[in-house]
FIKOLZA-1660 file (N, C-alpha, C; in steps of 0.1 Angstrom, whole numbers, plus 5000, padded with zeros to 4 digits):
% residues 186
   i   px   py   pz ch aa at
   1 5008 4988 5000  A  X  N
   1 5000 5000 5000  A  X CA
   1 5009 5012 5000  A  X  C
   2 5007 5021 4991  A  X  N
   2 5018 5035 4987  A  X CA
   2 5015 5048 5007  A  X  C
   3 5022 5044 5010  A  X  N
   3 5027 5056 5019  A  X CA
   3 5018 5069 5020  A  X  C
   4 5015 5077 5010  A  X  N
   4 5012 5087 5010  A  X CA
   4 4995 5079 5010  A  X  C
   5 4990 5073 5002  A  X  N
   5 4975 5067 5004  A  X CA
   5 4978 5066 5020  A  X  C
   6 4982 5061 5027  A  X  N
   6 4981 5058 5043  A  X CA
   6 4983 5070 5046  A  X  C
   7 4989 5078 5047  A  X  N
   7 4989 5089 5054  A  X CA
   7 4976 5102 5052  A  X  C
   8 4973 5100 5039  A  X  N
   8 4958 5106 5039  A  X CA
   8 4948 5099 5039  A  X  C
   9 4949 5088 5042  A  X  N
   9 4937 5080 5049  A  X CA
   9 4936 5082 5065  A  X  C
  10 4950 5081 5070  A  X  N
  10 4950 5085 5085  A  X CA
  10 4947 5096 5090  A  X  C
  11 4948 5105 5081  A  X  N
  11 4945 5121 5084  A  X CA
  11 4928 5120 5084  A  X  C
  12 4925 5114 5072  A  X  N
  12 4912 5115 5071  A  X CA
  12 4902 5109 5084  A  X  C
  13 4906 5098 5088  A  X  N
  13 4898 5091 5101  A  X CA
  13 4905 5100 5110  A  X  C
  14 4919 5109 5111  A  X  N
  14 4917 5119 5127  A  X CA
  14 4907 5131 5126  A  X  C
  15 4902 5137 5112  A  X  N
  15 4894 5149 5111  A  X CA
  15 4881 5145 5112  A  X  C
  16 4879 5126 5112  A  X  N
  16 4871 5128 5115  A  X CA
  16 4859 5126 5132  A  X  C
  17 4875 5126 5139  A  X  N
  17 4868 5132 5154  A  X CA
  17 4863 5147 5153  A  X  C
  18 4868 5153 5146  A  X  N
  18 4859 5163 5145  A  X CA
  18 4843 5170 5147  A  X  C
  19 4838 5151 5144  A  X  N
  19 4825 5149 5141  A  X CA
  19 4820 5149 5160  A  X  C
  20 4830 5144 5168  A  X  N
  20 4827 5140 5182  A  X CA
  20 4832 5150 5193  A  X  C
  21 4841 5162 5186  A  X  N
  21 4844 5169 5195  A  X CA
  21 4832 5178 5200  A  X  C
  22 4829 5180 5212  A  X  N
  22 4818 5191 5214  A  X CA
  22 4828 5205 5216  A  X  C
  23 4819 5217 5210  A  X  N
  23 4821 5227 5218  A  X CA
  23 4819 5231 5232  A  X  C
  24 4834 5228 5239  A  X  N
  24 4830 5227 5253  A  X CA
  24 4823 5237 5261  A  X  C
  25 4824 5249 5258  A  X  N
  25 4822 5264 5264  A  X CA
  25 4807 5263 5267  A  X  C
  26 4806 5260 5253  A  X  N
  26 4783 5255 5258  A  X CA
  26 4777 5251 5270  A  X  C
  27 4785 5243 5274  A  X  N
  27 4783 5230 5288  A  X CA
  27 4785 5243 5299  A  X  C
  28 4795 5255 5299  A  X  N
  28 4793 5265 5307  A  X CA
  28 4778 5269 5309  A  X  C
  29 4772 5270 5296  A  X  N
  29 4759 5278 5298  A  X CA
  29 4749 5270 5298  A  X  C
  30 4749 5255 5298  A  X  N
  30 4740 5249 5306  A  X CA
  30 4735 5240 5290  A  X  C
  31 4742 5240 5279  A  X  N
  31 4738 5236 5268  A  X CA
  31 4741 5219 5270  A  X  C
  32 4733 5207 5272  A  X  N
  32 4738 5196 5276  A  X CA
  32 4744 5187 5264  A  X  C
  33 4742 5190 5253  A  X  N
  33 4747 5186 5240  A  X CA
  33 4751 5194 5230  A  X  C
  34 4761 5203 5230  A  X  N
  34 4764 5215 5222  A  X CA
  34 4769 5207 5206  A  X  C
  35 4769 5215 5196  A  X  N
  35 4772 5207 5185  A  X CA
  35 4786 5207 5189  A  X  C
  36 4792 5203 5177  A  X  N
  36 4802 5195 5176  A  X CA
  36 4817 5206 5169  A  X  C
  37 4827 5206 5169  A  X  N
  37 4840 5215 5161  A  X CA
  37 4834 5211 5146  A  X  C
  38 4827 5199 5141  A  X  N
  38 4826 5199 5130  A  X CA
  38 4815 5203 5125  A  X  C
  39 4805 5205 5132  A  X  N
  39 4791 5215 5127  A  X CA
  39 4793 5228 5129  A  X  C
  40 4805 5235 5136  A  X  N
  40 4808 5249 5135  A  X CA
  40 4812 5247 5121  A  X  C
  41 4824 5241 5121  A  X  N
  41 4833 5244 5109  A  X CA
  41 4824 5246 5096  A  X  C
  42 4813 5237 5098  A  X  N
  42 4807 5232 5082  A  X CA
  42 4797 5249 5077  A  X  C
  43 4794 5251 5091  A  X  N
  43 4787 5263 5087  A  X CA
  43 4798 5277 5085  A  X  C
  44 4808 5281 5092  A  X  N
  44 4816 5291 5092  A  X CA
  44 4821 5289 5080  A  X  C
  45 4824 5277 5076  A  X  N
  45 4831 5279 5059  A  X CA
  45 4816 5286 5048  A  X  C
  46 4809 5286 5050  A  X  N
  46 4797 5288 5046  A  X CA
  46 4796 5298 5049  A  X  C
  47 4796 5307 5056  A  X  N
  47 4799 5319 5057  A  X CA
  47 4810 5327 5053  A  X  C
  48 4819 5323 5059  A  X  N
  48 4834 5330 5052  A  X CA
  48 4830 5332 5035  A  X  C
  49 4827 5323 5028  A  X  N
  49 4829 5323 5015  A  X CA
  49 4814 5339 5012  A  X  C
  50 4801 5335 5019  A  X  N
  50 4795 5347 5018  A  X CA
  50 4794 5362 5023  A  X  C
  51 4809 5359 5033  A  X  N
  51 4813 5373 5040  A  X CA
  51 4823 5379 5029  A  X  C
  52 4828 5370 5021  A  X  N
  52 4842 5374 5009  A  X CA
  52 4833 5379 5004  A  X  C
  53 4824 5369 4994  A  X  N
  53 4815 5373 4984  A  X CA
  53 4807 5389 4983  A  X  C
  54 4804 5389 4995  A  X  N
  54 4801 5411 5002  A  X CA
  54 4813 5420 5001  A  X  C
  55 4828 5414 5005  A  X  N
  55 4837 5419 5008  A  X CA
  55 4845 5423 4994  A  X  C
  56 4842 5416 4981  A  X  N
  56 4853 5417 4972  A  X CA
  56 4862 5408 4974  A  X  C
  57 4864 5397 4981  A  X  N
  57 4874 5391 4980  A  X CA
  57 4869 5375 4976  A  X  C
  58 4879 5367 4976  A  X  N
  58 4877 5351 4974  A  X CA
  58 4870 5342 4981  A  X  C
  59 4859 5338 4980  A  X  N
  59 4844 5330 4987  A  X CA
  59 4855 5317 4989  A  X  C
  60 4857 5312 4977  A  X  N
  60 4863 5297 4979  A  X CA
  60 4881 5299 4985  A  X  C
  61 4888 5308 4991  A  X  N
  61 4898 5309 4996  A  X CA
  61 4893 5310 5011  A  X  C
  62 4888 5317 5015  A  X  N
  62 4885 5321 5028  A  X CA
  62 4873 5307 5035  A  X  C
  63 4864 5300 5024  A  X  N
  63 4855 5290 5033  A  X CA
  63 4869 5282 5030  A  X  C
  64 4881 5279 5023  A  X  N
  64 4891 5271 5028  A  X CA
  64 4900 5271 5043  A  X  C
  65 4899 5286 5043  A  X  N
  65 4905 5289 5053  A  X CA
  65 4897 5286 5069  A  X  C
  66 4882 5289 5066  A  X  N
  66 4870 5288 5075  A  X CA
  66 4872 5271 5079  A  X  C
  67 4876 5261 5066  A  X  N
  67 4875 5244 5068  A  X CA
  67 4883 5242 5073  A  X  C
  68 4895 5249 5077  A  X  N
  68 4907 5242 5084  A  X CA
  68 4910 5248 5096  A  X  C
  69 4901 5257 5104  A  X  N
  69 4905 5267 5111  A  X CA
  69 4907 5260 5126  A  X  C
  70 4897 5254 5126  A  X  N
  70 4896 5243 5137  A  X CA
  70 4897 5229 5141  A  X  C
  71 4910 5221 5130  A  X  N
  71 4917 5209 5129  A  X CA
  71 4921 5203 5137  A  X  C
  72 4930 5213 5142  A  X  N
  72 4941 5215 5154  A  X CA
  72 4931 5208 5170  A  X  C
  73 4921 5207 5170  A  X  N
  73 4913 5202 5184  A  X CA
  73 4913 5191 5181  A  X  C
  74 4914 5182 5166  A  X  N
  74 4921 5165 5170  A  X CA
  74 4927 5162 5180  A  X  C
  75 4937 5170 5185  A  X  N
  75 4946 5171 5194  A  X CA
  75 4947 5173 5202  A  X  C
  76 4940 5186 5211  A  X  N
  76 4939 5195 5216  A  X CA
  76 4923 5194 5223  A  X  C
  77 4914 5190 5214  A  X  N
  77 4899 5195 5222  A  X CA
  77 4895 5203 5219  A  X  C
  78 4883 5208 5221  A  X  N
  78 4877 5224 5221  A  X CA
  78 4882 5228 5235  A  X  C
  79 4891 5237 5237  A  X  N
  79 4893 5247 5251  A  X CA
  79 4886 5258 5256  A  X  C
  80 4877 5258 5265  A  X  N
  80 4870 5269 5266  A  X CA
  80 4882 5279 5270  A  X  C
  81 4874 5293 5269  A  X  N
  81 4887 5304 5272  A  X CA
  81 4885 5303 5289  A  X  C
  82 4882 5297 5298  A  X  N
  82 4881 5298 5311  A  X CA
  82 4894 5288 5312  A  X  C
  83 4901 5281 5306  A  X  N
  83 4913 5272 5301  A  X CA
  83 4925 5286 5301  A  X  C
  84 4926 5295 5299  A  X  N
  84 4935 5308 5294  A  X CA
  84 4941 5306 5306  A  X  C
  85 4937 5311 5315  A  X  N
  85 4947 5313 5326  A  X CA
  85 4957 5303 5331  A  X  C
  86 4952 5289 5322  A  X  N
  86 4958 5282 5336  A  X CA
  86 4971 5271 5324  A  X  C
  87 4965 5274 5309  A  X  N
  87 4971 5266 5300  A  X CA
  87 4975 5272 5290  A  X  C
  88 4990 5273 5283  A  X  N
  88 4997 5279 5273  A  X CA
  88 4987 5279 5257  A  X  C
  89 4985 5287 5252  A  X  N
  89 4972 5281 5245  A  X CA
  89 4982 5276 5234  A  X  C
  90 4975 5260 5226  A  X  N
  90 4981 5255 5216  A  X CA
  90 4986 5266 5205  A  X  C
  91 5002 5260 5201  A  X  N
  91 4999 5269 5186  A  X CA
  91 4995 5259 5175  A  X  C
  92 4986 5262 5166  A  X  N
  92 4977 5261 5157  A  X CA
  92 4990 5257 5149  A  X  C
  93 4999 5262 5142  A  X  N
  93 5010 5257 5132  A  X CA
  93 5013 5247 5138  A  X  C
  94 5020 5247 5147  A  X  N
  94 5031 5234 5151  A  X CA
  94 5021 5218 5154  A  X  C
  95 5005 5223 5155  A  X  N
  95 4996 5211 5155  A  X CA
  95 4996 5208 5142  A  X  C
  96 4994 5218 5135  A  X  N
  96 4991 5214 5122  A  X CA
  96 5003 5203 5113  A  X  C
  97 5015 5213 5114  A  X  N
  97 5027 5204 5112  A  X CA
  97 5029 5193 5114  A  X  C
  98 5026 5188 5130  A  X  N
  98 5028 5172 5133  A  X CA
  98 5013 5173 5123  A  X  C
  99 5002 5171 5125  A  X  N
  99 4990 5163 5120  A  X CA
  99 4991 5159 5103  A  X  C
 100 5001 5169 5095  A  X  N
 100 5004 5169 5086  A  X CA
 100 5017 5162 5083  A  X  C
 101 5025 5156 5089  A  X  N
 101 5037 5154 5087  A  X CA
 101 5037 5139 5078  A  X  C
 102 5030 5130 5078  A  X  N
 102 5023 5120 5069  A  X CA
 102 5017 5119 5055  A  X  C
 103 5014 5135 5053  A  X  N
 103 5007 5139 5043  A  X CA
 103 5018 5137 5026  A  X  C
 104 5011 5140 5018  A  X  N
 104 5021 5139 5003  A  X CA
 104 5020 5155 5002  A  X  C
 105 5034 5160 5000  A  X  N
 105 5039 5170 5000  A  X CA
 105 5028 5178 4995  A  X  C
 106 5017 5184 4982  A  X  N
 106 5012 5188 4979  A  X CA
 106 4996 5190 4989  A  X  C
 107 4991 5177 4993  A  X  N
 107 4985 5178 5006  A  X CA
 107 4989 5191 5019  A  X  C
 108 5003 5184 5026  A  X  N
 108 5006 5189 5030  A  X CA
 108 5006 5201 5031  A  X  C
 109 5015 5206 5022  A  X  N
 109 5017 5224 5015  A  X CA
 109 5001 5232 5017  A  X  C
 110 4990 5225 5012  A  X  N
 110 4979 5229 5010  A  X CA
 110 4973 5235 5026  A  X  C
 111 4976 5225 5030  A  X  N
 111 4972 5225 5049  A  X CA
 111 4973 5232 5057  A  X  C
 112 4988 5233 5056  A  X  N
 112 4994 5243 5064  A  X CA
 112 4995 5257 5057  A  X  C
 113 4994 5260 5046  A  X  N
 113 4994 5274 5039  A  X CA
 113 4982 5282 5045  A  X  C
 114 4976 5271 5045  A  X  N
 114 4957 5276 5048  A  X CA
 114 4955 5282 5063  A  X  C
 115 4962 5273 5071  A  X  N
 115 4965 5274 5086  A  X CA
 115 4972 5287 5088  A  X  C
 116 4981 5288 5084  A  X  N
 116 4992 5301 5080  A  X CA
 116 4984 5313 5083  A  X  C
 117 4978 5314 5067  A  X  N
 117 4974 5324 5065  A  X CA
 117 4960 5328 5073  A  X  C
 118 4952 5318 5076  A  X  N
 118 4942 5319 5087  A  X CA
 118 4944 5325 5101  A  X  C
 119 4957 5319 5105  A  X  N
 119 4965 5329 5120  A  X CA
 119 4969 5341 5120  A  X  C
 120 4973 5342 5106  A  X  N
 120 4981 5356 5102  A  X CA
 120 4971 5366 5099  A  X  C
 121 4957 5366 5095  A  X  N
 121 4947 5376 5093  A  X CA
 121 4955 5388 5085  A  X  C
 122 4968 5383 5077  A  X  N
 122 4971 5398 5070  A  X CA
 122 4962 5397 5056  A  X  C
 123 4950 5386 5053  A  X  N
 123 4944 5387 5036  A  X CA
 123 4929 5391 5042  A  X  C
 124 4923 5397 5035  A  X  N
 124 4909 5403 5035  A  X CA
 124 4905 5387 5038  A  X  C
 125 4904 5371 5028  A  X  N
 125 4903 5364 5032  A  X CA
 125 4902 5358 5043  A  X  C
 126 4917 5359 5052  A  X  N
 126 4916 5355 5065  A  X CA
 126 4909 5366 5073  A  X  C
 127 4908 5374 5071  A  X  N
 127 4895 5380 5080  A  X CA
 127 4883 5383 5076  A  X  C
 128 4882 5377 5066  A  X  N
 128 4866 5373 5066  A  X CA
 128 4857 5354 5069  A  X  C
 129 4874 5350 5073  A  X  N
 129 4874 5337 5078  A  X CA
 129 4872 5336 5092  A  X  C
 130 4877 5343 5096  A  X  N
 130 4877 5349 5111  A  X CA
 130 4865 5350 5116  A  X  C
 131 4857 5362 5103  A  X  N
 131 4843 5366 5115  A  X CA
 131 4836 5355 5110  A  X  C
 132 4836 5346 5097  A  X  N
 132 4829 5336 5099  A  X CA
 132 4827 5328 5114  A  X  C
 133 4839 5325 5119  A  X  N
 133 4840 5321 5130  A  X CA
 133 4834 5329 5144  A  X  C
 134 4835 5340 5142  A  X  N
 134 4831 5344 5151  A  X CA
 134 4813 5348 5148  A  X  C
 135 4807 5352 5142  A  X  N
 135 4799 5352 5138  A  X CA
 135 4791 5336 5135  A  X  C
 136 4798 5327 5131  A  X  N
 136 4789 5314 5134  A  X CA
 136 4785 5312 5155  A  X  C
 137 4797 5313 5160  A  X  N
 137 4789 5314 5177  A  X CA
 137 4779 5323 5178  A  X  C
 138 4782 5336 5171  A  X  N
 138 4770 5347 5174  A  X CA
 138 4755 5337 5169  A  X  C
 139 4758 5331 5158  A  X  N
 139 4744 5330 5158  A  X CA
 139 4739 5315 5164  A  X  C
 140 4750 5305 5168  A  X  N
 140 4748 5297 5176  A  X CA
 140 4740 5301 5192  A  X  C
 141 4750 5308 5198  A  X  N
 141 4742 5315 5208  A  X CA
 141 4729 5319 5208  A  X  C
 142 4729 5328 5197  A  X  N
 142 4712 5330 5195  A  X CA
 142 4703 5317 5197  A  X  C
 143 4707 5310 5189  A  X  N
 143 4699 5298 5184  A  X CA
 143 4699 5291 5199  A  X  C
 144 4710 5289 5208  A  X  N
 144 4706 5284 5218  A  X CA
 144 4698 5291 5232  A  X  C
 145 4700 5304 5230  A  X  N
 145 4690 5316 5236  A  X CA
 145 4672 5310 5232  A  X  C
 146 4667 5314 5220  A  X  N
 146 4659 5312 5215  A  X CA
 146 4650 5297 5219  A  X  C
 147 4658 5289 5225  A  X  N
 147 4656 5271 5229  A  X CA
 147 4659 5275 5244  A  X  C
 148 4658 5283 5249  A  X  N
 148 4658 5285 5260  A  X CA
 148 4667 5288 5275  A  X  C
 149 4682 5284 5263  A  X  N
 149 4692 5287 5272  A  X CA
 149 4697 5301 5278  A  X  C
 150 4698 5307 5291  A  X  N
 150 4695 5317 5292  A  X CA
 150 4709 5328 5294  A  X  C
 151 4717 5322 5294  A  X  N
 151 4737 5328 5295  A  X CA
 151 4741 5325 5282  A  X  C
 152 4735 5336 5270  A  X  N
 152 4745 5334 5257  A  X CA
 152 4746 5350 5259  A  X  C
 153 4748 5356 5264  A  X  N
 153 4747 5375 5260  A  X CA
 153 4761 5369 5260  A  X  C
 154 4771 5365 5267  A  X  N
 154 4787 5366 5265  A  X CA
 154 4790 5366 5253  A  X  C
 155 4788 5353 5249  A  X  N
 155 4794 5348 5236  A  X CA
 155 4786 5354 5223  A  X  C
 156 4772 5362 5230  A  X  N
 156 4770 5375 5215  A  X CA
 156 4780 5382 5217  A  X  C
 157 4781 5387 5228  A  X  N
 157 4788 5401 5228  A  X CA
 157 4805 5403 5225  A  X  C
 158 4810 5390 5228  A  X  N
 158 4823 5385 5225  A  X CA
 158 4824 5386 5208  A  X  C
 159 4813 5378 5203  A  X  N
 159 4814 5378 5189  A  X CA
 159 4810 5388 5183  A  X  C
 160 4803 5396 5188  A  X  N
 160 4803 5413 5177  A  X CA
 160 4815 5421 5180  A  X  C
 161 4825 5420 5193  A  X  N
 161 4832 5432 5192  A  X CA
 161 4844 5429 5187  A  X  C
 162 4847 5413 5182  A  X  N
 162 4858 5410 5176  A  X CA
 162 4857 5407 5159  A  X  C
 163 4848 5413 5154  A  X  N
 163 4844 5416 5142  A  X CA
 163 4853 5422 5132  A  X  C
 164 4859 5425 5122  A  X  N
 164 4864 5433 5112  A  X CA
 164 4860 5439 5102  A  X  C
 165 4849 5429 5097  A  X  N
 165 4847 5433 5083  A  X CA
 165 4831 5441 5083  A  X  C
 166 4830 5450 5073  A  X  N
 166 4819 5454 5075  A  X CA
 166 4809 5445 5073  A  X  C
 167 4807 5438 5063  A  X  N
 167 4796 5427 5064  A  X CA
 167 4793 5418 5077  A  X  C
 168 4804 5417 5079  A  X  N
 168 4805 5409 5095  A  X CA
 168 4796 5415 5103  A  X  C
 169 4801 5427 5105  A  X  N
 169 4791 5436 5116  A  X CA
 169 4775 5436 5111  A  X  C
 170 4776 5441 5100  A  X  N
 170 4760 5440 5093  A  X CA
 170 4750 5427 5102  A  X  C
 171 4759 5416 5098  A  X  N
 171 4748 5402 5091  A  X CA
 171 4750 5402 5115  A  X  C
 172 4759 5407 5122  A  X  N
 172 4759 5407 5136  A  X CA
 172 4746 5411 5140  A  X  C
 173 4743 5424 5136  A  X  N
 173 4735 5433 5135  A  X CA
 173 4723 5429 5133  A  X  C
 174 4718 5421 5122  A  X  N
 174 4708 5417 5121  A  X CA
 174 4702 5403 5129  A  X  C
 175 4714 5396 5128  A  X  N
 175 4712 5379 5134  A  X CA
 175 4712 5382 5151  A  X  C
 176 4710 5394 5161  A  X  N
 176 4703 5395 5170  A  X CA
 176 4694 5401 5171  A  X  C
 177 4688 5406 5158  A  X  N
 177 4674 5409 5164  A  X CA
 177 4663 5403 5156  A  X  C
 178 4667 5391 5150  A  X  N
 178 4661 5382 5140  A  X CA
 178 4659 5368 5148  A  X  C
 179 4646 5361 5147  A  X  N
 179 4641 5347 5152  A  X CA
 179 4651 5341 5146  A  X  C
 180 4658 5330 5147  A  X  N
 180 4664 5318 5142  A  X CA
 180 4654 5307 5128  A  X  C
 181 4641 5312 5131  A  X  N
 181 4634 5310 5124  A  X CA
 181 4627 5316 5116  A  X  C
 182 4634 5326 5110  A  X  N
 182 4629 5343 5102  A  X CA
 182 4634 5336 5091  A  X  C
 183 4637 5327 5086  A  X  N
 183 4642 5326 5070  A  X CA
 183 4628 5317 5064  A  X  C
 184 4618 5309 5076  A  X  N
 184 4607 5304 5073  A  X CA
 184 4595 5310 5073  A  X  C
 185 4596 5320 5076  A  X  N
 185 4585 5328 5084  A  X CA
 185 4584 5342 5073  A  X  C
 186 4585 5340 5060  A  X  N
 186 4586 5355 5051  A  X CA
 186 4576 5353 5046  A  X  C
% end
């Protein structure tokens, strides 16, 4: 069996704990089954690409950037930030590197460029990858406001003031004072 087939098969079955990581920070606010690092990611890339698409910049660069943003918790977990004080926070490269180090050079390359430039926020891209991220909690919160949970004002308010892009703030703007069910209801 060729080497690089195994090494992106292995990679493939570690992304896909992804599917089993929860967002731990939820379980703060009383959420007893929070989705998962992989139902953020699936929707934040989904945004990134329609926060570019507003922005003038690259839809399919930035939901790349949105798909790999949160890989690194194979390893690592979801950390709530109540974790800051007491633990060095992972660096995101050097996870990526080992998790990649199996990969076929072109894989590889791809992985980590994406990671890169995702930490580095110096491309319109990565910061419209960013407020995807931040902006998918914002409207997760809502959503679990709305179902009754009653401690999400943090992680709104977290997520609008770390915002960048104008669209970002916009769709912020709207997605708290909109039902979670206003896209059915027109």
């Amino acid at each position: 069996m060729p080497e690089d087939a195994q090494g992106l098969a292995g990679f493939g079955y570690e992304l896909g704990l992804l599917k089993r990581v929860r967002r731990s920070g939820w379980w703060h606010a009383g959420v007893k089954d929070p989705e998962s690092v992989a139902d953020h990611t699936m929707r934040a890339a989904q945004l990134a690409a329609l926060i570019a698409a507003e922005e003038g910049a690259d839809p399919a660069r930035a939901a790349l950037l949105a798909l790999w943003h949160d890989t690194q918790e194979t390893r690592t977990g979801d950390l709530p930030h109540t974790a800051g004080p007491y633990l060095a926070k992972p660096d995101p490269r050097r996870i990526t590197a080992d998790q990649t180090e199996r990969l076929p050079e072109r894989s590889r390359s791809l992985v980590r460029k994406a990671v890169d430039e995702y930490e580095a926020r110096e491309t319109l891209e990565a910061r419209c990858a960013k407020d995807a991220d931040k902006l998918e909690m914002l409207l997760q919160a809502v959503e679990y406001r709305d179902a009754g949970v009653a401690r999400t004002d943090g992680w709104i308010d977290s997520a609008r003031k770390d915002l960048h892009t104008d669209t970002g703030r916009r769709i912020a703007e709207a997605a708290v004072t909109l039902s979670p069910l206003s896209w059915r209801d027109r």
